[in-house]
Structures are given as structure tokens and as C-alpha cells.
N, C-alpha and C positions, 0 to 999 in steps of 0.2 A: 871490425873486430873490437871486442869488449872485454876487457879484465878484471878481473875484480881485486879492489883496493880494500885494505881496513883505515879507515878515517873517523872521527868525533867533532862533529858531526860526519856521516856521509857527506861527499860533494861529487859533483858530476865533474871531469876534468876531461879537454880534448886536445890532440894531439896530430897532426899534418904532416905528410911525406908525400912526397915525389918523387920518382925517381931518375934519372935521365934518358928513358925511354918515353919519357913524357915528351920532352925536349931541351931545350941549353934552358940556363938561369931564369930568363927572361918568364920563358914558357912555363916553366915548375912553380916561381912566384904567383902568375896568371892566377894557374889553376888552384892554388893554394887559397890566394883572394877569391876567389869564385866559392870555394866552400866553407870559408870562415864565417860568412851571414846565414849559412842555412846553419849553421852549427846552432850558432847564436838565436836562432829563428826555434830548431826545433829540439834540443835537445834540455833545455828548462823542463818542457811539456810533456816529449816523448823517453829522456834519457833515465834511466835508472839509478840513482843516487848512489854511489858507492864504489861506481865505473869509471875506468877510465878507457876513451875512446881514442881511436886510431884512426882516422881518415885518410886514407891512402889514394892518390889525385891517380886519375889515368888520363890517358892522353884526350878522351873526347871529353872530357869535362872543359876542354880546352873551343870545342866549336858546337856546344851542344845551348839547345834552347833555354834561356833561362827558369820557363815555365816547365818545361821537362825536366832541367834536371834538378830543381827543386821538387817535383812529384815522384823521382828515381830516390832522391834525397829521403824524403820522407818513407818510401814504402823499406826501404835498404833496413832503416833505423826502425822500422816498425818490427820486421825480420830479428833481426838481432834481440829488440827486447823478447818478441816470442818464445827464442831460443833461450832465454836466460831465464823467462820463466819457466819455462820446461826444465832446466837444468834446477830450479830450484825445487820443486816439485819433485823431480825424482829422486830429490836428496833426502828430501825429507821433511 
């Protein structure tokens, strides 16, 4: 999920939730660290300047490959900016 912030400069800022469907403390930390490098990794490159992003942890982030869900990571975030392009574009 993506929002759009007014900032000077724009900045890209992200944001991390779990929920306890994930699992206890332990678990929702996990999965939290597990997606703070891909943030770090790709959202400089892929992220749209002016957004602020929501990373919301599921449970298999918890026992998923790290080459996959780094390539889940990247296409999720690819999705989103398409969508925000599109919303920009039909604005105007």
C-alpha cells in the first residue's frame, strides 16, 4: 500500500506491521527483519518519491525462500508503482 505524502523535497519513507496472525512477538519481529533489507534493497531504485509505504508482514514471509521472497518483494513493488502511475495519468 502507497500514499501519497507532500514533502520538500519528496522522500520515500516505509513503514512495517504485523499482525498477531502472523505469530507471538518473536514471530512478527522475524518477519519484520526479514523485510527491512528488501525495503532497503529496493525501494531507493523502485520507490516513488513522495510515498509513504506500508509493508504489512504475513505469516509465510516467516518460512518463505529468501530468493523468493525477495522476487515476490520486488514484483509486489513493481505493481504498486504501475498503479500510481496509472493514477497519475488519469489525473491529469
Amino acid at each position: 500500500m502507497a500514499t501519497r505524502r507532500k514533502f520538500d523535497p519528496p522522500v520515500i519513507r516505509a513503514g512495517f506491521t504485523a499482525s498477531k496472525k502472523v505469530g507471538n512477538a518473536v514471530c512478527r519481529n522475524r518477519a519484520r527483519r526479514r523485510l527491512r533489507p528488501l525495503c532497503a534493497e529496493f525501494l531507493p531504485t523502485m520507490g516513488i518519491a513522495g510515498y509513504d509505504y506500508v509493508i504489512i508482514a504475513r505469516s509465510a514471509v516467516l518460512n518463505r525462500a529468501w530468493h523468493k521472497l525477495r522476487r515476490e518483494f520486488q514484483q509486489a513493488l513493481a505493481e504498486v508503482a504501475e498503479e500510481i502511475n496509472r493514477e497519475r495519468e488519469s489525473v491529469g
